[in-house]
C-alpha positions as CSV (number, residue, x, y, z in Angstrom):
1,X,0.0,0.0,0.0
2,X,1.3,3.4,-1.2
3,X,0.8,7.0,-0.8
4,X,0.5,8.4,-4.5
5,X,1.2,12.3,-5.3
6,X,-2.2,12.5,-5.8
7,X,-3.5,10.7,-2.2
8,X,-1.2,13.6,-0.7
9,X,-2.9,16.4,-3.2
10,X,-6.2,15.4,-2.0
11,X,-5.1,15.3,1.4
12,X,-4.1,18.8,1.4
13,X,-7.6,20.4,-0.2
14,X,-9.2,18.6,2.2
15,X,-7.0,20.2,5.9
16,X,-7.7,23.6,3.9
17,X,-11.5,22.5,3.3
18,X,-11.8,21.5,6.7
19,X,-10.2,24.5,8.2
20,X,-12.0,27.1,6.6
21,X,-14.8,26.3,8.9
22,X,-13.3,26.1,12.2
23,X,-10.5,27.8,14.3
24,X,-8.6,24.2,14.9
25,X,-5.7,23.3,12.5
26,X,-5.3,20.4,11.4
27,X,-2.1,17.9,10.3
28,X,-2.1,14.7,9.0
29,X,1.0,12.0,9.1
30,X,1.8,8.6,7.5
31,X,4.0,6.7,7.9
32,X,5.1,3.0,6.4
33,X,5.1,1.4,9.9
34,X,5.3,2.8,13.4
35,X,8.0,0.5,14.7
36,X,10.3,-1.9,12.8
37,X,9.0,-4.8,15.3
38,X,12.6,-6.9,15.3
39,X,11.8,-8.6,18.3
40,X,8.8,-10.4,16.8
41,X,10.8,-12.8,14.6
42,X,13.4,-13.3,17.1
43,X,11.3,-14.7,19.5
44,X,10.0,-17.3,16.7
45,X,13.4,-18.1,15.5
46,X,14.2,-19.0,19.0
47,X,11.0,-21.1,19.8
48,X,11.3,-22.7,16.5
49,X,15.3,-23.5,17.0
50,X,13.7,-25.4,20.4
51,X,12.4,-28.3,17.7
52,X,15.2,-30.2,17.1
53,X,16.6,-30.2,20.8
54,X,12.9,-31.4,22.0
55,X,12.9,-33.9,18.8
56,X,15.9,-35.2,19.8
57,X,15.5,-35.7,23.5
58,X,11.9,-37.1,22.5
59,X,13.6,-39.7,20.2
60,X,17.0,-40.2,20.1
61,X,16.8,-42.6,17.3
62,X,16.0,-39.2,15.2
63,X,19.0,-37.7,15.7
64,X,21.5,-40.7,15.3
65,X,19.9,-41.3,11.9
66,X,20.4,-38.1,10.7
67,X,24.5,-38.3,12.4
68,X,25.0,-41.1,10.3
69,X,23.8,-39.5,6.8
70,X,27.4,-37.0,7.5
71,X,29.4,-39.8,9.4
72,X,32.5,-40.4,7.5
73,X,32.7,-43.9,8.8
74,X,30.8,-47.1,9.8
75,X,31.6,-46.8,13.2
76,X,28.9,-45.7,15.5
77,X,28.8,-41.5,15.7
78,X,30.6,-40.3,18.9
79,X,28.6,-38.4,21.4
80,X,30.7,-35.5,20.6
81,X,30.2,-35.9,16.7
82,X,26.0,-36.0,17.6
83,X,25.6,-33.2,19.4
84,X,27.9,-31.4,16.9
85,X,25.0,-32.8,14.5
86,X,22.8,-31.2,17.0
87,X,24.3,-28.1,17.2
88,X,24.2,-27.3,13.5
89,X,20.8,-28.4,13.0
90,X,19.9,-25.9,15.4
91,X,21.9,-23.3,14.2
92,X,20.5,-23.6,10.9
93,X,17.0,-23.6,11.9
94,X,17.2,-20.6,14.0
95,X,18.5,-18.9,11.1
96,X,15.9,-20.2,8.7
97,X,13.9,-19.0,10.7
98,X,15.0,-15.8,11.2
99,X,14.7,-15.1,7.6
100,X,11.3,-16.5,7.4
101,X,9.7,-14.2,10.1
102,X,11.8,-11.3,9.3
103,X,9.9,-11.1,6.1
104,X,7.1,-7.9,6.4
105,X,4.0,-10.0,5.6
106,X,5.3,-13.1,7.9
107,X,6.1,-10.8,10.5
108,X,3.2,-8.1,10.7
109,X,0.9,-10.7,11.1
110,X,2.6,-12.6,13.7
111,X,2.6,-9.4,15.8
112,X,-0.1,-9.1,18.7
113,X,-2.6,-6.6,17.5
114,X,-2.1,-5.0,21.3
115,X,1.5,-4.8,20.7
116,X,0.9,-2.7,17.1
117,X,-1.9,-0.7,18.8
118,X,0.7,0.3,21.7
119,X,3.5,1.0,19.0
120,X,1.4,3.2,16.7
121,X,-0.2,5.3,19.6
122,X,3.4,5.8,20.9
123,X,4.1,7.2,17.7
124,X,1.2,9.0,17.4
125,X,1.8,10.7,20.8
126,X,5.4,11.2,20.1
127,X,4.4,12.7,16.9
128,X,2.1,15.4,18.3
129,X,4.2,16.3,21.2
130,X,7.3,17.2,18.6
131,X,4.7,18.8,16.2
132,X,1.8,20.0,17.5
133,X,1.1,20.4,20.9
134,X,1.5,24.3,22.0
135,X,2.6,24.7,18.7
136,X,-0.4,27.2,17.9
137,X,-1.5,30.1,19.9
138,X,-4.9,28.9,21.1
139,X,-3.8,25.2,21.6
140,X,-6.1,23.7,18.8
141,X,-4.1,21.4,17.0
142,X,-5.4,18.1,15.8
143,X,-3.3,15.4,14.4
144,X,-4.1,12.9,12.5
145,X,-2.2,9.7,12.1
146,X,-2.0,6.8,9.8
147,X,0.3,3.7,9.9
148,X,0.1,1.7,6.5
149,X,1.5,-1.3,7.6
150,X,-0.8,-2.2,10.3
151,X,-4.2,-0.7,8.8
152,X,-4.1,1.3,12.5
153,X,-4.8,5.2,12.9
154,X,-5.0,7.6,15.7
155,X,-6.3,11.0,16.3
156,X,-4.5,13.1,19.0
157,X,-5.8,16.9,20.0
158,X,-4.1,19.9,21.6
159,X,-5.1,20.8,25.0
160,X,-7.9,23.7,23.9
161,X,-10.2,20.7,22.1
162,X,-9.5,18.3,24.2
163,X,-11.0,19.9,26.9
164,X,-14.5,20.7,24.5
165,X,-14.4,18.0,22.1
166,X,-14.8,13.6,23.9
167,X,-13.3,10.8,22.0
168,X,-16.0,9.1,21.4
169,X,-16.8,12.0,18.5
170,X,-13.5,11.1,16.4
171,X,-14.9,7.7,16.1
172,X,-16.4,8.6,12.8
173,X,-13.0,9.9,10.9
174,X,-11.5,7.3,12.4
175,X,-14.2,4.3,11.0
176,X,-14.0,5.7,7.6
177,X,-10.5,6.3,7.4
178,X,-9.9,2.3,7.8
179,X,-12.4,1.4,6.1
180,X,-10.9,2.9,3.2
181,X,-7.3,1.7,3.9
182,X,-8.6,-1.7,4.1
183,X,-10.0,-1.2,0.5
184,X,-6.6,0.3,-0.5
185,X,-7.6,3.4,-0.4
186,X,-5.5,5.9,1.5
187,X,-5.6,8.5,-0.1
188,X,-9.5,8.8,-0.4
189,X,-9.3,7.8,3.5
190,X,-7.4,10.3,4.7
191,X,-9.4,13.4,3.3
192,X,-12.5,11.4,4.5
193,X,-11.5,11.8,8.1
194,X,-10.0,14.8,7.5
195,X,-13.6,16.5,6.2
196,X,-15.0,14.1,9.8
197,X,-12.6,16.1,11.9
198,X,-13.5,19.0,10.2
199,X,-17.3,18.6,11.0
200,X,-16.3,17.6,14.8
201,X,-14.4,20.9,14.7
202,X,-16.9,23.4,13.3
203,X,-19.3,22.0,15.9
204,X,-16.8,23.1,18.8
205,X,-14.7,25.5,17.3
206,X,-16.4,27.3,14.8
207,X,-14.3,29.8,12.5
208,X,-13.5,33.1,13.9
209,X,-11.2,34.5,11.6
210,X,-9.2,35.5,14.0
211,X,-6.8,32.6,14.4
212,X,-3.9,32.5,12.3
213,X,-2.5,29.1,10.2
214,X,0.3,27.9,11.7
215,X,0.4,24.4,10.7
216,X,1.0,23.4,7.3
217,X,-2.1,22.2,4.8
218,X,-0.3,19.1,3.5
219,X,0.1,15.5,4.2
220,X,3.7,14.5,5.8
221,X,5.1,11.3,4.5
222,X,7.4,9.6,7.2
């Protein structure tokens, strides 16, 4: 799933649409993933390397077998040469499966959705605190987050619409926004919850003309 030049065109008519009617700014973020998640196929790797040293305890026969396909003699394998054997066996699968899990697909779907909802709100937060909050005058900021790679979004506001505006009322931008990235969509999702925001806004924060833009109109790609 990409961001075209387009999506982010769009985008940008719709924070200008949506702040035309209200005194809140709005700023919207992508980004491909909110965390790179390189624990997830480690742990794997490891359980999976576990197989061949439960195998083997489980039936020793297993492992001897296998000794004696790389046994340069006809003499019985030594204790040493089988948990050489062992060793390498593990090794091998370990790194297997290292590669297998480290691929984006394997490994995004292997992740516990709470552990990619905790990552993406981090971001999110992290996000607003460097870019947002008290960043404008009248503390009405509103960000708008989306990470592709797991289909997750969050809505963050500064401290003046927080205080007016419950979270229950962003559950609209936030529905339609996945519901279009799950169509593969973006684009059209983003300036959908952007024009939701928007109406949230107007409702609480109607336009006064009399605050100043200090966010940029456009989409930031992360």
């Amino acid at each position: 799933m990409q961001i075209k030049p387009s999506d982010a065109a769009h985008a940008a008519a719709a924070i200008k649409a949506a702040e035309a009617r209200t005194d809140g700014e709005v700023q919207a973020f992508v980004a491909a993933a909110s965390d790179s998640y390189a624990e997830v196929p480690l742990h794997y790797a490891l359980l999976v390397a576990l197989l061949p040293l439960a195998l083997s305890a489980a039936f020793p026969i297993v492992l001897e077998r296998a000794a004696r396909l790389v046994h340069p003699g006809w003499e019985e394998p030594s204790q040493r040469f089988l948990l050489t054997v062992l060793l390498v066996v593990t090794a091998l699968v370990f790194l297997a499966g290292r590669y297998l899990f480290g691929l984006q697909a394997v490994r995004m779907a292997l992740t516990p959705a709470a552990t990619k909802h905790r990552r993406v709100h981090r971001r999110a937060l992290m996000l607003f605190r460097a870019a947002i909050e008290q960043r404008t005058a009248s503390t009405t900021g509103v960000l708008l987050y989306l990470s592709l790679a797991e289909h997750r979004a969050e809505i963050v506001a500064d401290a003046a619409i927080h205080s007016r505006v419950d979270d229950s009322e962003w559950g609209e931008a936030m529905a339609v926004l996945l519901t279009h990235v799950k169509d593969d969509r973006p684009g059209d999702g983003i300036a959908a919850a952007i024009e939701k925001i928007g109406d949230v806004l107007e409702a609480h924060l109607p336009r006064t003309g009399t605050d100043p833009n200090e966010l940029p109109d456009r989409l930031i790609l992360l």
